[in-house]
Each structure stands twice: as C-alpha cells, then as structure tokens.
mmCIF file of the N, C-alpha and C atoms, coordinates in Angstrom:
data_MODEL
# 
_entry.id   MODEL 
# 
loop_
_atom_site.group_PDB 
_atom_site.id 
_atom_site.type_symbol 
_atom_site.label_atom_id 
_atom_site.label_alt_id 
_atom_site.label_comp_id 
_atom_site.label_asym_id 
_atom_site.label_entity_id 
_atom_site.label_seq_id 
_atom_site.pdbx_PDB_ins_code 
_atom_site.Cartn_x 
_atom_site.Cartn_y 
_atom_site.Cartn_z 
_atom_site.occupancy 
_atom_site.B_iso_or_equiv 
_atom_site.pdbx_formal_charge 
_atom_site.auth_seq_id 
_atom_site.auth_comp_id 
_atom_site.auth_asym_id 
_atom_site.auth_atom_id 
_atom_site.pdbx_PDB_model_num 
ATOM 1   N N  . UNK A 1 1  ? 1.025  224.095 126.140 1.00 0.00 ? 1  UNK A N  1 
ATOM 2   C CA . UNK A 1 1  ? 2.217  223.734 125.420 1.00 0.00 ? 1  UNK A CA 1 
ATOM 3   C C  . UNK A 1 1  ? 2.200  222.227 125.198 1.00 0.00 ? 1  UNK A C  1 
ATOM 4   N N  . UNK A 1 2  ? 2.512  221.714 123.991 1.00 0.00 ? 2  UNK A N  1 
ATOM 5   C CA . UNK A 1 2  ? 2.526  220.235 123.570 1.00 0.00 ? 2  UNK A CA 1 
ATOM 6   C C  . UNK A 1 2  ? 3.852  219.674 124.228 1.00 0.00 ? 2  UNK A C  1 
ATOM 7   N N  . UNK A 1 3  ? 3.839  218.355 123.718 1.00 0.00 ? 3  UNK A N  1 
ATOM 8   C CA . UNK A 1 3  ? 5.005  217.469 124.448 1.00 0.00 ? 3  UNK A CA 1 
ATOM 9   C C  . UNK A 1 3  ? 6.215  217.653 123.504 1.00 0.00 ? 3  UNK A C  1 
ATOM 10  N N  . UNK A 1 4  ? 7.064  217.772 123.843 1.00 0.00 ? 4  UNK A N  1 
ATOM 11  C CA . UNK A 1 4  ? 8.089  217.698 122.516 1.00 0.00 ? 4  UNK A CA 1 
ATOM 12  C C  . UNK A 1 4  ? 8.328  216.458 123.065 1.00 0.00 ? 4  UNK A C  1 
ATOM 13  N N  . UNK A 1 5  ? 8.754  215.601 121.768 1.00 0.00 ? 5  UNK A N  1 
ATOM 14  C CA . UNK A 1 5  ? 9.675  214.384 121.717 1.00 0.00 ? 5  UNK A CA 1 
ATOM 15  C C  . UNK A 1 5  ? 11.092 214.684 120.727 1.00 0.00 ? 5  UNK A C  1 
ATOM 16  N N  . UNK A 1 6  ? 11.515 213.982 121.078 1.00 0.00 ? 6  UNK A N  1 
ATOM 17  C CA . UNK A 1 6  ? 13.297 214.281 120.803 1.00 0.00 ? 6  UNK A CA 1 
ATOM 18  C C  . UNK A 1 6  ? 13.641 212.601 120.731 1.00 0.00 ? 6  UNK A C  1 
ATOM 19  N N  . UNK A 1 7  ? 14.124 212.541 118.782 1.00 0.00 ? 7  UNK A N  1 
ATOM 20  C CA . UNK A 1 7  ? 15.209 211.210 118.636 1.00 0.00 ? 7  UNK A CA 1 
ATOM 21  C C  . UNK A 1 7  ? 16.395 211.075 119.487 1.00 0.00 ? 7  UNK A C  1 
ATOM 22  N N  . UNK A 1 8  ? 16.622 209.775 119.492 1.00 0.00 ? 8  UNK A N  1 
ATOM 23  C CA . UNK A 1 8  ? 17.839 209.564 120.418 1.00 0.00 ? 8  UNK A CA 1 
ATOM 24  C C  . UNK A 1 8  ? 19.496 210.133 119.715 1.00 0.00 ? 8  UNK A C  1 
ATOM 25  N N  . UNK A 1 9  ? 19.311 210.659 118.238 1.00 0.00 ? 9  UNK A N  1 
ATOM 26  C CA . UNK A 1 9  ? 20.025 211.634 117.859 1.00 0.00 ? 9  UNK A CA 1 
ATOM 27  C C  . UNK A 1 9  ? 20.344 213.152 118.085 1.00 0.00 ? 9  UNK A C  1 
ATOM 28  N N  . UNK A 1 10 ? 18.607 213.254 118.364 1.00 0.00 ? 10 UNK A N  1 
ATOM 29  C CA . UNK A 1 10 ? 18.662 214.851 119.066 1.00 0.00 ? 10 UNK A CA 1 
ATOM 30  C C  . UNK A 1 10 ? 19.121 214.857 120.007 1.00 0.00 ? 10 UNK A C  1 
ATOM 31  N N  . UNK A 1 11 ? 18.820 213.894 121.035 1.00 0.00 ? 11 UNK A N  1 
ATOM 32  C CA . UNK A 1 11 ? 19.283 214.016 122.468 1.00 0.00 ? 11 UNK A CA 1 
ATOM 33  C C  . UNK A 1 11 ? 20.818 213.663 122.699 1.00 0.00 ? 11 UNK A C  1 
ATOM 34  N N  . UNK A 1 12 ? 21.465 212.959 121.524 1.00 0.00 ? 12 UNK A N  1 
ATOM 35  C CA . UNK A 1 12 ? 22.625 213.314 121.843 1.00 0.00 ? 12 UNK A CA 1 
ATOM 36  C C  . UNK A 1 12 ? 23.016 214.329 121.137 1.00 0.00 ? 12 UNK A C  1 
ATOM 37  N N  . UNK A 1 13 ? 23.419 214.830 119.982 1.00 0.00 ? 13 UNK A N  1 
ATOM 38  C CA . UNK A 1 13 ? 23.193 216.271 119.756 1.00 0.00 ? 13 UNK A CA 1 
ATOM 39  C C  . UNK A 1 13 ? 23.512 217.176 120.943 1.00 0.00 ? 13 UNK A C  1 
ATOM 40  N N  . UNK A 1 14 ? 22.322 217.442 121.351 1.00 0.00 ? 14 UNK A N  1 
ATOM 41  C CA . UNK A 1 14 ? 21.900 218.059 122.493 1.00 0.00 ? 14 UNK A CA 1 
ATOM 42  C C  . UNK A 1 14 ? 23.051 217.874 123.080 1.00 0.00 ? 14 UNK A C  1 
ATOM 43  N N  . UNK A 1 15 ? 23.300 216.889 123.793 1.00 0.00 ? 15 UNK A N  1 
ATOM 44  C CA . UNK A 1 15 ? 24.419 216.660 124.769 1.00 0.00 ? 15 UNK A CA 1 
ATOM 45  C C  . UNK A 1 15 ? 25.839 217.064 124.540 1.00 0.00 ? 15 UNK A C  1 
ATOM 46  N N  . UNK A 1 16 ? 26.021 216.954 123.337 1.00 0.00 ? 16 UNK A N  1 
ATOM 47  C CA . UNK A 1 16 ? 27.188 217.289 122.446 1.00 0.00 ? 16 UNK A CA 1 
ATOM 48  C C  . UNK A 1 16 ? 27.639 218.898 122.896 1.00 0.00 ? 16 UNK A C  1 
ATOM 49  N N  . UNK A 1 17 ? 26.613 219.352 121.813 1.00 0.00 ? 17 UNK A N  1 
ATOM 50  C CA . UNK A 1 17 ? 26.817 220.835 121.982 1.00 0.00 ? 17 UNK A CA 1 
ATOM 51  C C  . UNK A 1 17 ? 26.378 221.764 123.550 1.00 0.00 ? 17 UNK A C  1 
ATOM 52  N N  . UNK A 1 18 ? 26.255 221.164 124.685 1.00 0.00 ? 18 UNK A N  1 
ATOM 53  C CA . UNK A 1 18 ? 26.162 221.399 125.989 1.00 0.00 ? 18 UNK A CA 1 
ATOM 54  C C  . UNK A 1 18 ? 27.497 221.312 126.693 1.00 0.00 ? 18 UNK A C  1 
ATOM 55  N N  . UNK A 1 19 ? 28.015 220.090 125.921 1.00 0.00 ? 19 UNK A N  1 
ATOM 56  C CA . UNK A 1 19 ? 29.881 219.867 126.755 1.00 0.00 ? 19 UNK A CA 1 
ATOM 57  C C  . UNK A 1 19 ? 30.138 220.708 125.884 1.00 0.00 ? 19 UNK A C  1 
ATOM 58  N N  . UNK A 1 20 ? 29.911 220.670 124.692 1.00 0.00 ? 20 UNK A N  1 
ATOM 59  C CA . UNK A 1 20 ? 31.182 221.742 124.144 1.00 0.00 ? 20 UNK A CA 1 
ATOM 60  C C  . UNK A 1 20 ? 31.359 223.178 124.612 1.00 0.00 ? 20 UNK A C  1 
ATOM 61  N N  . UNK A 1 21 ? 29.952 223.624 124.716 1.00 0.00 ? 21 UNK A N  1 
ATOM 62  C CA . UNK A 1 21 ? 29.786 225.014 125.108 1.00 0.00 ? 21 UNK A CA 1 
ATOM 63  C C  . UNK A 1 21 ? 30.215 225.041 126.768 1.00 0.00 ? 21 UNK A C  1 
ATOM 64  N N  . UNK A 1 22 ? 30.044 224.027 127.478 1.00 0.00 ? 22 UNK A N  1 
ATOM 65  C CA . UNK A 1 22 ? 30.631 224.023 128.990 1.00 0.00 ? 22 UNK A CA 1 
ATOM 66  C C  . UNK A 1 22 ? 32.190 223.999 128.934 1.00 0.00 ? 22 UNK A C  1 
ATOM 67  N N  . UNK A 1 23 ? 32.712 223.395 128.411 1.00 0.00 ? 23 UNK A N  1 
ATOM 68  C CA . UNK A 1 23 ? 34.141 223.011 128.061 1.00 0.00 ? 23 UNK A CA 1 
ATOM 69  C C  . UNK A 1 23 ? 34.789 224.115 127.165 1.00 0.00 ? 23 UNK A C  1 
ATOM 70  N N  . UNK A 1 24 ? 34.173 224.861 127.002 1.00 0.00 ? 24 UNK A N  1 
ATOM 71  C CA . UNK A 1 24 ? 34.943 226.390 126.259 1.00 0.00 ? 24 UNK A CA 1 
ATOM 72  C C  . UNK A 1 24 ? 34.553 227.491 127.062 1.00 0.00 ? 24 UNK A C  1 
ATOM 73  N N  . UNK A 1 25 ? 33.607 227.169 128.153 1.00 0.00 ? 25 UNK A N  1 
ATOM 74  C CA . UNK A 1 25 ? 33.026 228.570 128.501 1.00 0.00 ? 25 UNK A CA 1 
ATOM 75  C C  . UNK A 1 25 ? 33.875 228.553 130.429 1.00 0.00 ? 25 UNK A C  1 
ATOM 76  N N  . UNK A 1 26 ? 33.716 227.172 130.889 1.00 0.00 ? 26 UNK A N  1 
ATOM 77  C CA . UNK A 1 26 ? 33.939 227.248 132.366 1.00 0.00 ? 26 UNK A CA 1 
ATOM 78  C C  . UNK A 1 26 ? 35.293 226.431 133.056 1.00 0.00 ? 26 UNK A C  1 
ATOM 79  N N  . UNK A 1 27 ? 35.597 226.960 134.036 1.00 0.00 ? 27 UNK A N  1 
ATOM 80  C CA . UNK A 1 27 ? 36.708 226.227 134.498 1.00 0.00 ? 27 UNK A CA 1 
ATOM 81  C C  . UNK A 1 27 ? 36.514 225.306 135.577 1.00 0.00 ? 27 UNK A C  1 
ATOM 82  N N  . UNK A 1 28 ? 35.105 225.969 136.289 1.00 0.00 ? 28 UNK A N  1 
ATOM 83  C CA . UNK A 1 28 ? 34.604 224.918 137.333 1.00 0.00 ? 28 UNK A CA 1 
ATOM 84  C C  . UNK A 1 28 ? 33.797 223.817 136.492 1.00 0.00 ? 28 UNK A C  1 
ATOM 85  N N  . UNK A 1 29 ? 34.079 222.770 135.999 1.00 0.00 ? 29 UNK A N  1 
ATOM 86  C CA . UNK A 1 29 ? 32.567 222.054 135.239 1.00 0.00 ? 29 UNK A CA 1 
ATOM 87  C C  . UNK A 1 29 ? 32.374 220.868 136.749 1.00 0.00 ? 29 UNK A C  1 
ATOM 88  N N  . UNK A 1 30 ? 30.835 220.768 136.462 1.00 0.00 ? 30 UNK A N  1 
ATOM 89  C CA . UNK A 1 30 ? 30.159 220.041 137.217 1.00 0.00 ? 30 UNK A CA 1 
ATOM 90  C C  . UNK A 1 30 ? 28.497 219.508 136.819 1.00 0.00 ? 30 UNK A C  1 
ATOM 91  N N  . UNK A 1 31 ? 28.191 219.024 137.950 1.00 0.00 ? 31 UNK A N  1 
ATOM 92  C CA . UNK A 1 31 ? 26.944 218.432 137.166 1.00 0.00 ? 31 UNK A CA 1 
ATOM 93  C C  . UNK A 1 31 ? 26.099 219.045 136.833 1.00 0.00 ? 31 UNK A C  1 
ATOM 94  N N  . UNK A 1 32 ? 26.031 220.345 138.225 1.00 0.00 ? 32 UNK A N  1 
ATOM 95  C CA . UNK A 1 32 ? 24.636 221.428 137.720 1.00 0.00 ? 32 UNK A CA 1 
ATOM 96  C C  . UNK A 1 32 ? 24.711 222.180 136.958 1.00 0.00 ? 32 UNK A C  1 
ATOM 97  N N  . UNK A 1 33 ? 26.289 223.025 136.483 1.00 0.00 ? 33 UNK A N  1 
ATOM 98  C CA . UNK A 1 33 ? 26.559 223.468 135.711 1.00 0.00 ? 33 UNK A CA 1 
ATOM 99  C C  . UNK A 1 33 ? 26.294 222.818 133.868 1.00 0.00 ? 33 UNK A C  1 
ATOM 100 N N  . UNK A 1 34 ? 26.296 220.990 133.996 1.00 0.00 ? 34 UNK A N  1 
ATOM 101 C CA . UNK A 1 34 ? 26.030 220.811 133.041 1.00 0.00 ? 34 UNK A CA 1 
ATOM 102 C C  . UNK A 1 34 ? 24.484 220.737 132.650 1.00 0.00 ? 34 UNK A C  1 
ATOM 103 N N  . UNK A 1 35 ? 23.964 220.893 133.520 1.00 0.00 ? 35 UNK A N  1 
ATOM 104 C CA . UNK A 1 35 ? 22.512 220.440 133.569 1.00 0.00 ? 35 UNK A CA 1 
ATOM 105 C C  . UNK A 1 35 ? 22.159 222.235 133.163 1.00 0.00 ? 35 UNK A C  1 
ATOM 106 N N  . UNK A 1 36 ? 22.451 223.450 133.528 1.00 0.00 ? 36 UNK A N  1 
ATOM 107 C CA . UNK A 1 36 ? 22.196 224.824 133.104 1.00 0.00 ? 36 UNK A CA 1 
ATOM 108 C C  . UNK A 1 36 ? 22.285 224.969 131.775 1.00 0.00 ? 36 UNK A C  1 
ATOM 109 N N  . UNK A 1 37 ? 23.578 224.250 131.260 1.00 0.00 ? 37 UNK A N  1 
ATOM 110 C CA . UNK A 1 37 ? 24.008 223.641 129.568 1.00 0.00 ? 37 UNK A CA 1 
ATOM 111 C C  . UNK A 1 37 ? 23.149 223.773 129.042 1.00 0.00 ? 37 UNK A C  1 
ATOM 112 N N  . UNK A 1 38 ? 22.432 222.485 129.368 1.00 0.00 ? 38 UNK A N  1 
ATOM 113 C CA . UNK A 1 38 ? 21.713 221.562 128.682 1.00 0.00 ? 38 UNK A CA 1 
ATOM 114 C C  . UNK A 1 38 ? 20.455 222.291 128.461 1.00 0.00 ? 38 UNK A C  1 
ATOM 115 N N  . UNK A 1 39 ? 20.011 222.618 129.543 1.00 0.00 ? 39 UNK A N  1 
ATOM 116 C CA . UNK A 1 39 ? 18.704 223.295 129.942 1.00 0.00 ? 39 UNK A CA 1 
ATOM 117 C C  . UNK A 1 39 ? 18.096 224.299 128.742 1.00 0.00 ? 39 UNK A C  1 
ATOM 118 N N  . UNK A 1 40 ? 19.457 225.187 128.543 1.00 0.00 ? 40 UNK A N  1 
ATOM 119 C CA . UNK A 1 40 ? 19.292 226.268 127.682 1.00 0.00 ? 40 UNK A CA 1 
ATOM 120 C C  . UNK A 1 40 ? 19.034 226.104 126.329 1.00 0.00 ? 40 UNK A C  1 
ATOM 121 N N  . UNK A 1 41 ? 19.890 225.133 125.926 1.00 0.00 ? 41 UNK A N  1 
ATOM 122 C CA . UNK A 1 41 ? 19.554 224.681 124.501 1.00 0.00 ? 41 UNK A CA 1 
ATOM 123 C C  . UNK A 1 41 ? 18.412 224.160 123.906 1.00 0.00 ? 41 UNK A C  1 
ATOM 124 N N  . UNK A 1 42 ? 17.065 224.119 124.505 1.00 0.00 ? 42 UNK A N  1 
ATOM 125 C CA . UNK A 1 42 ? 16.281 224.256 124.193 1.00 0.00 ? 42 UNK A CA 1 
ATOM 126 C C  . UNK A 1 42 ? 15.771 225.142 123.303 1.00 0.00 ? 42 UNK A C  1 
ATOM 127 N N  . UNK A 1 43 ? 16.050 226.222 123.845 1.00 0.00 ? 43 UNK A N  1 
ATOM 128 C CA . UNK A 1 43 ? 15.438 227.305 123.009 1.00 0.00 ? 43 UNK A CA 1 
ATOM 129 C C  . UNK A 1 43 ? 16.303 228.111 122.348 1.00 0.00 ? 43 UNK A C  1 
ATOM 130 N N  . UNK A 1 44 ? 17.697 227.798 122.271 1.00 0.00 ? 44 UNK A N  1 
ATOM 131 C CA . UNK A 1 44 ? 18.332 228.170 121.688 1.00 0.00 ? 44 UNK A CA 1 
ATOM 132 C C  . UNK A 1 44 ? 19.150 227.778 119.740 1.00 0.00 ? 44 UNK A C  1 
ATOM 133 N N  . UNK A 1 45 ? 18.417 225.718 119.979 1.00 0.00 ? 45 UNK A N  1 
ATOM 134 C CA . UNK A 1 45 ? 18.826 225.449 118.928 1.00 0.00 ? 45 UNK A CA 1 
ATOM 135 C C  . UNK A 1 45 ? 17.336 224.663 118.631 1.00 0.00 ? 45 UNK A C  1 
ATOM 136 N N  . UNK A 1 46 ? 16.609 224.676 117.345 1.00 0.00 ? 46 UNK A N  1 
ATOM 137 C CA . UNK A 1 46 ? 15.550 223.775 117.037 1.00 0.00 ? 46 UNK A CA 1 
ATOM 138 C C  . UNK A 1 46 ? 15.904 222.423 117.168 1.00 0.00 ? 46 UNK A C  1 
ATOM 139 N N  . UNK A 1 47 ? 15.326 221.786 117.139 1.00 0.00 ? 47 UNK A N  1 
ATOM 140 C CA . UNK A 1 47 ? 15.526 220.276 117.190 1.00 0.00 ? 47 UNK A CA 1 
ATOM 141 C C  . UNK A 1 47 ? 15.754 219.865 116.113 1.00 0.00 ? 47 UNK A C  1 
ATOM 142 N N  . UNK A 1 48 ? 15.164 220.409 114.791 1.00 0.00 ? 48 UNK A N  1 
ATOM 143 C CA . UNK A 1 48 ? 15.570 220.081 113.782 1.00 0.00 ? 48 UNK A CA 1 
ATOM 144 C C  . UNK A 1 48 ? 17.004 220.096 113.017 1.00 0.00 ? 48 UNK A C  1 
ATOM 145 N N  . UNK A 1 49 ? 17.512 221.407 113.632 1.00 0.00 ? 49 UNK A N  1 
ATOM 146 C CA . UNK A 1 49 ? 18.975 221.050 112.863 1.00 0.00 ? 49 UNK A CA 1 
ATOM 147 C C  . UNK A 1 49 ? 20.218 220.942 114.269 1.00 0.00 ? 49 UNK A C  1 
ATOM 148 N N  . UNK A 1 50 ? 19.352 220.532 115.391 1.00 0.00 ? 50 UNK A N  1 
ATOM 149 C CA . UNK A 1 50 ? 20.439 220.369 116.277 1.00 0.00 ? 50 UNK A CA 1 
ATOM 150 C C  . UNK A 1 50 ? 21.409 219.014 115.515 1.00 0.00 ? 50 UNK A C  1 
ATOM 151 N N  . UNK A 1 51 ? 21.043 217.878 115.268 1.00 0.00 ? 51 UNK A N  1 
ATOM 152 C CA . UNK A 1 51 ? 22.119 217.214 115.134 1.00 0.00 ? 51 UNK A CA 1 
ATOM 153 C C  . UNK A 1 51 ? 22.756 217.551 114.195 1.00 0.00 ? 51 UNK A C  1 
ATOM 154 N N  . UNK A 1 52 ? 22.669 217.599 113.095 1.00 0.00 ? 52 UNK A N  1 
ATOM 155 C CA . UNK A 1 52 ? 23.661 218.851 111.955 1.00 0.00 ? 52 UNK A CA 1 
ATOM 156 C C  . UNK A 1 52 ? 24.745 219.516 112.552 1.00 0.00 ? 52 UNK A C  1 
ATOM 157 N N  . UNK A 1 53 ? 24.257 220.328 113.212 1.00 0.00 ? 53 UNK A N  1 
ATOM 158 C CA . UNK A 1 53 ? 25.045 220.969 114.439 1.00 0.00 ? 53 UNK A CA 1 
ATOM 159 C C  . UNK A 1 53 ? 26.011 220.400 114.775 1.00 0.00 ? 53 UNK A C  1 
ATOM 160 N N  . UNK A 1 54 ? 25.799 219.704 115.696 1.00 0.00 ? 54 UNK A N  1 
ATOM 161 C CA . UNK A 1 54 ? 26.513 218.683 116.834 1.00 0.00 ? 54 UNK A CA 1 
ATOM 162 C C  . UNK A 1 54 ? 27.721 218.426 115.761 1.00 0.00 ? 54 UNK A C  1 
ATOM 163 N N  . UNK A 1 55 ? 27.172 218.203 114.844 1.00 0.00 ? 55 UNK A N  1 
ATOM 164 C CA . UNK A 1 55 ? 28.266 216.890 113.691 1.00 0.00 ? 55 UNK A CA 1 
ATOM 165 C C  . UNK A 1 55 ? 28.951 217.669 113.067 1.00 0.00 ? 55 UNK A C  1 
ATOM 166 N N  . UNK A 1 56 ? 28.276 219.044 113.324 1.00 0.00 ? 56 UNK A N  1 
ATOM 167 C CA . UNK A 1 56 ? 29.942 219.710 112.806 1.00 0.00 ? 56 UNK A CA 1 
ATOM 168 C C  . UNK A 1 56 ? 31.148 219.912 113.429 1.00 0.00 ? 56 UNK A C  1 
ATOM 169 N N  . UNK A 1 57 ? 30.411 220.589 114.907 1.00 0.00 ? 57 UNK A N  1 
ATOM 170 C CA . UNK A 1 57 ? 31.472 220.770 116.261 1.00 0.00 ? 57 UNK A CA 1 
ATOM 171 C C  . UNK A 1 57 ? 32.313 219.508 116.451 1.00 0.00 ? 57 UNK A C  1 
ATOM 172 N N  . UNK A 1 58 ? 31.750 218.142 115.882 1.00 0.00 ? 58 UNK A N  1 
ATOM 173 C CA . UNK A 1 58 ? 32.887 217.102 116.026 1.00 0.00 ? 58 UNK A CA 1 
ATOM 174 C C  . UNK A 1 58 ? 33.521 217.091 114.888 1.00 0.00 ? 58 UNK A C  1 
ATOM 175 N N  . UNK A 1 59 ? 33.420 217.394 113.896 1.00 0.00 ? 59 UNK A N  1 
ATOM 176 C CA . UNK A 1 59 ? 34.343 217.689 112.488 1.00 0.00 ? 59 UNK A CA 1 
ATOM 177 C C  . UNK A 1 59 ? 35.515 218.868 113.006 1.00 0.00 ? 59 UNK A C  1 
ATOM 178 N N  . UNK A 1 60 ? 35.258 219.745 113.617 1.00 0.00 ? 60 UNK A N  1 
ATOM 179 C CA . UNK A 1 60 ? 35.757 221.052 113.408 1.00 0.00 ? 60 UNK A CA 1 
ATOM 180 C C  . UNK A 1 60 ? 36.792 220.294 114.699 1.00 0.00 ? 60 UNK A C  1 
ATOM 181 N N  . UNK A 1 61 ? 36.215 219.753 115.815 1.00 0.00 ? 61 UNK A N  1 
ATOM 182 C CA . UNK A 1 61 ? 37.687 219.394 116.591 1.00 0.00 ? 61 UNK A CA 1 
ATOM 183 C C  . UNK A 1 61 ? 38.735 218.455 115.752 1.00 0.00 ? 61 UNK A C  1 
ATOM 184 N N  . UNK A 1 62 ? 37.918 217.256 115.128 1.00 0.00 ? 62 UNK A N  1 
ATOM 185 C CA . UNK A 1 62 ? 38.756 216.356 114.449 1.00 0.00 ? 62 UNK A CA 1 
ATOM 186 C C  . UNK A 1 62 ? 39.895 217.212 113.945 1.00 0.00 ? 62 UNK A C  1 
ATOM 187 N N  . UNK A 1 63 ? 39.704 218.358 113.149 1.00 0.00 ? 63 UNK A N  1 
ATOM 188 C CA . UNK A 1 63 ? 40.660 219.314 112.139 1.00 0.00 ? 63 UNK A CA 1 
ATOM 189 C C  . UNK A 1 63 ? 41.354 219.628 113.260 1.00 0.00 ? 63 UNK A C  1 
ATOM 190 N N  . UNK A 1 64 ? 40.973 219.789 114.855 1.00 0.00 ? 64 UNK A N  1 
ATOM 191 C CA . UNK A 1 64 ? 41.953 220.530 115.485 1.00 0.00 ? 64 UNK A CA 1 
ATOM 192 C C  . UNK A 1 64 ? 41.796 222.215 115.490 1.00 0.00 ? 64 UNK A C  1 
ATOM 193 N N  . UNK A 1 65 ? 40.983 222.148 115.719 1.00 0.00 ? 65 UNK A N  1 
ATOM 194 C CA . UNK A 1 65 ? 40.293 223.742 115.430 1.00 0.00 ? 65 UNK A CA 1 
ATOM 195 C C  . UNK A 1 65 ? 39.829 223.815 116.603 1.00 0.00 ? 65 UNK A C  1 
# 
C-alpha cells in the first residue's frame, strides 16, 4: 500500500466532518471516541471531495439546519 498524503485542507475537512458526525451521533464525546471518528473516514470519504464536503456541513449549520 502507498503513502497517502493529505493537504492541510483535507486534513481539516477530515476533522470537520469527524466532530460533526461525533456531535450528532454521541452523548459521551471524548478523545478516543474522536480519534474512532476520525479513523473511519478514511475509507469512507475520498480525499478528493472530502473538503467539498466539509464546506457544505458548515453551510448547512450556518442556515441552522
């Protein structure tokens, strides 16, 4: 398996959509719990349109949604 590298956009991205999904899903949040987050989204979102992503979930709270 090659190295992935990840912009400092992806990686926040990344981070983004890890609180959000922790912060809608749990009532205990903590560190390892955020780190399970995080973990998963690997293979759950490409790197390519993770920040896309991210930038919507902060649009969609702005509206209050």
């Amino acid at each position: 398996m090659g190295e992935n590298t990840y912009t400092w956009e992806q990686v926040r991205a990344y981070s983004i959509i890890a609180l959000n999904n922790l912060l809608n899903s749990e009532n205990n949040i903590s560190l390892k719990r955020m780190k399970l987050y995080i973990d998963s989204l690997q293979t759950i979102h490409h790197k390519d349109g993770v920040v896309g992503y991210s930038q919507r979930l902060i649009e969609k709270e702005n509206r209050g949604e």
